[in-house]
N, C-alpha and C positions, 0 to 999 in steps of 0.2 A: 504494500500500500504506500502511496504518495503523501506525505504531508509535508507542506510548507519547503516544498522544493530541495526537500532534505531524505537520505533513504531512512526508511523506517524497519526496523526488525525488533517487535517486544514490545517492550516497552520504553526505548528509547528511539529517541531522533538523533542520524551520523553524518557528518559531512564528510565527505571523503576525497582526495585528491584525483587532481582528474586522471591518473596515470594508471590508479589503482582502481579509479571505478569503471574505467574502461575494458574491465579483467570481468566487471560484474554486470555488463551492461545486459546481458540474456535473461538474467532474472527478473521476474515479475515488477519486483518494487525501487528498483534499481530506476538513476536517472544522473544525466550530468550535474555536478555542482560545481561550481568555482571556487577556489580555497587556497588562503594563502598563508603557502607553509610557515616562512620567514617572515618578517617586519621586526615592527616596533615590539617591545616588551611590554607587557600589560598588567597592569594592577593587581597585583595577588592579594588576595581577602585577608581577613586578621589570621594569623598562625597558632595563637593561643586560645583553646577554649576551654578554659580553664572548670573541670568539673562537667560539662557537656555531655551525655551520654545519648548517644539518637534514640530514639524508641522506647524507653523505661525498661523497667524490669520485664523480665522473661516470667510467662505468666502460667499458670495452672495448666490451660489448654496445651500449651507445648514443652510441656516440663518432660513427657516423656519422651517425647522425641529429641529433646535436645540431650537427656539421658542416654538415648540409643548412639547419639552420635560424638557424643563425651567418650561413651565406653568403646566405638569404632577409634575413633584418634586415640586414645589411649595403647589399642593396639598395633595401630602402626608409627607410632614412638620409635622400637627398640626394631625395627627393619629400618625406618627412614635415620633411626641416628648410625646404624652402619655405613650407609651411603653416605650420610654426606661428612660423615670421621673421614672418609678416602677423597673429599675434593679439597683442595689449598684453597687459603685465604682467597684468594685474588684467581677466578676462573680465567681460563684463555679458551675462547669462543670464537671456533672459525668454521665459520656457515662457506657449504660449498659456493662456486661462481653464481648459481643460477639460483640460489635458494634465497628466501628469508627470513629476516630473523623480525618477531615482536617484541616491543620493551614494552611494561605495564610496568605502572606506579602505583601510588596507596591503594589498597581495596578496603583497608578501616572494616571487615565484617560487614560487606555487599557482596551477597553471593551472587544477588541480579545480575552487578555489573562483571562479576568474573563470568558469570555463566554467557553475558552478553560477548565480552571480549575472546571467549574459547567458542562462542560461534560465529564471530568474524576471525580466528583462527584457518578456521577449516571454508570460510567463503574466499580469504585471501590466500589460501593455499600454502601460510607459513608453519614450514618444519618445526623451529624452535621459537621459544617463547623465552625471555630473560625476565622473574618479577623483580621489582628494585626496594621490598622489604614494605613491610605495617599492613598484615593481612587480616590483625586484628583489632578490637578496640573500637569503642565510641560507636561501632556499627552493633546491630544484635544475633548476625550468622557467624560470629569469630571462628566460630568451632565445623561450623561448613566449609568454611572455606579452607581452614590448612585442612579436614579430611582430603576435599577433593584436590586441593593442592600437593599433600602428601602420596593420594593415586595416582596419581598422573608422574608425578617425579619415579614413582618405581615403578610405573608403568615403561614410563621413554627418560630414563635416566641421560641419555644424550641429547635429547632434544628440551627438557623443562629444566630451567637452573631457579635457586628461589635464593634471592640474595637476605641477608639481615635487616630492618630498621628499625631505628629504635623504640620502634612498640613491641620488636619482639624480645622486652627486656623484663623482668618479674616488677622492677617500678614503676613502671609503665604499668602494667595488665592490672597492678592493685588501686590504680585509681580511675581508671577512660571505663571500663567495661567488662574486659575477657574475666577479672575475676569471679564477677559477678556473674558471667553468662556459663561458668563451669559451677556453679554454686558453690561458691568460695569456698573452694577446696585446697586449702594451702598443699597437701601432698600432690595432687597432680598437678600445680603449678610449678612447683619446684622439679618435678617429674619432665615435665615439660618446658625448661627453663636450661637444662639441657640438651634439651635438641637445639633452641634458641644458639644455644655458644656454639652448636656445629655448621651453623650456616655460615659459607662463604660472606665476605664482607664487600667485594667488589667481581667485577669479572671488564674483562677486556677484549672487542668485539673484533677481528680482522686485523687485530697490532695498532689499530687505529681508536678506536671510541673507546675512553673509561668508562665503565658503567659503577657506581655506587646509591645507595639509599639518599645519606644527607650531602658530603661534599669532602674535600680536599683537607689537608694537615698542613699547608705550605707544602715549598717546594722541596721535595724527596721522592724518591726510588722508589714506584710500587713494590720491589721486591720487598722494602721493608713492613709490609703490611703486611700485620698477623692477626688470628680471630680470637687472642687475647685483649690485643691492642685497639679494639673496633670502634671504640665510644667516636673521638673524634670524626669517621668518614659517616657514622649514622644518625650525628647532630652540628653537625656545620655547615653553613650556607655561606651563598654567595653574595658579595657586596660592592656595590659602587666604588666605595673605598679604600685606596690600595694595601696594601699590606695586610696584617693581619689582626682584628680590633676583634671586642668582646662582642656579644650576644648579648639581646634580651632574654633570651631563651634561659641564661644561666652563665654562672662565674667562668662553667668550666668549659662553655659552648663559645667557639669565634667562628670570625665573620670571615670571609676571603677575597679578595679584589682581583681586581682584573690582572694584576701584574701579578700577581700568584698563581693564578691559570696560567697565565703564560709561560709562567717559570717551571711550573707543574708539567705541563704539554711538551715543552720543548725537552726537557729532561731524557722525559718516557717514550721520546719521539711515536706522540700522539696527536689527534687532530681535533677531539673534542670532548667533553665531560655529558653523559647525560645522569641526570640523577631526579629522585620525588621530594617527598619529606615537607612539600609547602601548598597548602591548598590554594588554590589559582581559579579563578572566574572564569576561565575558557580553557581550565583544563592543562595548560601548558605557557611555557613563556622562555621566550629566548633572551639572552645577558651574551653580553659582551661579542658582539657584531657577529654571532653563531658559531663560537666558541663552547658554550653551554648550555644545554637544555634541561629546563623543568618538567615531569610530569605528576600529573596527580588523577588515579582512575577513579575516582571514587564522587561519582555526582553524586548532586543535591546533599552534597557534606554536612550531617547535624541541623539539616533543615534549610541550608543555606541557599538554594536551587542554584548551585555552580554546574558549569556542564564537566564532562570528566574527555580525556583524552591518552591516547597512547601512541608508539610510534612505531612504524616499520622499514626495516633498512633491506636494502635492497640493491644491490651492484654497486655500494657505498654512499646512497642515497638515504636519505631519513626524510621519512613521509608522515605524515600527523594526520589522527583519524580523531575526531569531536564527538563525543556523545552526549547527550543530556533528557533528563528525563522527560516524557511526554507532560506528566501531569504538573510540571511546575513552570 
């Protein structure tokens, strides 16, 4: 179905780049859009929401099924923590000539939007998917989404990578949601706060694109990044300002400038940073004259009606797909 000159699948409305929807033009609901990947960088919404939880509490009605599916992730723990004990800090991700690769950003506990983005998956015909961490939290399917997140990784171990961010950390999950959506069960949080420390912290696409959750440490060696070491690439962003200044976010949170990319890039003889970690009004936002990309997949964030977006690379191209939801 056609709405508002956008394609529609679900419940969301997608713009899609013309290159990409030219692949999709046989299908029914499919139609040209115009979309522009590049430009200006655009206003990202407030980043703190301090106490926010979407949805309220998890109610009577689906207590048990959210039981069913506690005790599902429970079980695939101790299979997904062997896999990713065998991946290093820092993935190398090199997608054949002809293939592509997906990047996703926050899903915050949106199975819709996972569900939506694994079936533009298979409409765009990309092999792997890279997620850039905070699968839970503040949303109320936390526990959905790493199940089906955790299937799919031991399903196609070479095709699904699922990076760290920092919601997937125990101080994080005790105050946004996830504790509360496993019924605060400090054992299987702690249980599960293990798997957390096994996840890679960064991965690198073709020798060319960093991929991380939050951002950059100054300029240094990705060899030096270990998944001890993660706080800094899963809470630091980028900043107008050169060098490297503190955070609102916290004492131990900094900011990073343009000449820190640079120094970052040039180092690692790399070409660009894509990372999440900042909810954004259109879903995405380019810094530093496309040097580095924001994503955030996770629309209408806490009620916000932001559109969410992801990207797809492609003969070393990066394509940006917008979604948002119909009813906001």
């Amino acid at each position: 179905m056609l709405d508002s000159g956008m394609l529609t699948r679900n419940a969301y409305r997608v713009k899609l780049p013309l290159s990409l929807e030219k692949k999709l033009l046989h299908r029914k609901y499919c139609r040209q859009a115009d979309f522009e990947v590049s430009g200006k960088a655009l206003k990202p919404l407030r980043t703190f929401f301090q106490g926010i939880y979407r949805g309220g509490s998890v109610t009577s009605a689906n207590n048990h099924e959210k039981a069913k599916m506690k005790e599902e992730l429970g079980l695939l723990l101790p299979k997904i923590n062997d896999l990713l004990e065998s991946e290093p800090a820092v993935l190398r991700i090199d997608p054949e000539p002809a293939e592509s690769i997906m990047l996703i950003g926050d899903i915050h506990g949106d199975l819709d939007a996972l569900d939506f983005v694994m079936g533009m998956r298979e409409e765009l015909g990309c092999k792997q998917m890279l997620f850039l961490g905070d699968y839970v939290d503040r949303g109320m399917q936390g526990t959905e989404v790493l199940v089906k997140l955790f299937r799919l990784k031991l399903e196609e171990p070479q095709n699904i990578f699922l990076l760290r961010g920092n919601h997937e950390t125990v101080d994080m999950n005790l105050y946004y949601g996830f504790f509360e959506e496993i019924g605060f069960d400090r054992g299987f949080l702690l249980n599960i706060s293990r798997t957390y420390d096994r996840l890679p912290v960064a991965a690198v696409i073709s020798g060319q694109i960093f991929c991380v959750h939050g951002g950059i440490n100054g300029i240094e060696s990705i060899d030096t990044i270990t998944k001890e070491g993660a706080f800094p690439y899963l809470w630091n962003d980028p900043s107008k300002h050169p060098g490297m200044s503190s955070s609102l976010r916290g004492s131990t949170v900094k900011e990073f400038g343009p000449d820190i990319v640079d120094g970052f890039l040039e180092t690692n003889g790399l070409k660009r940073i894509v990372r999440g970690h900042t909810a954004l009004r259109t879903g995405y936002e380019w810094w530093f004259d496309g040097k580095l990309l924001s994503l955030f997949s996770c629309p209408d964030y806490v009620g916000l009606g932001n559109a969410a977006a992801f990207a797809v690379i492609e003969k070393g191209e990066i394509k940006i797909i917008t979604f948002k939801n119909r009813n906001r």
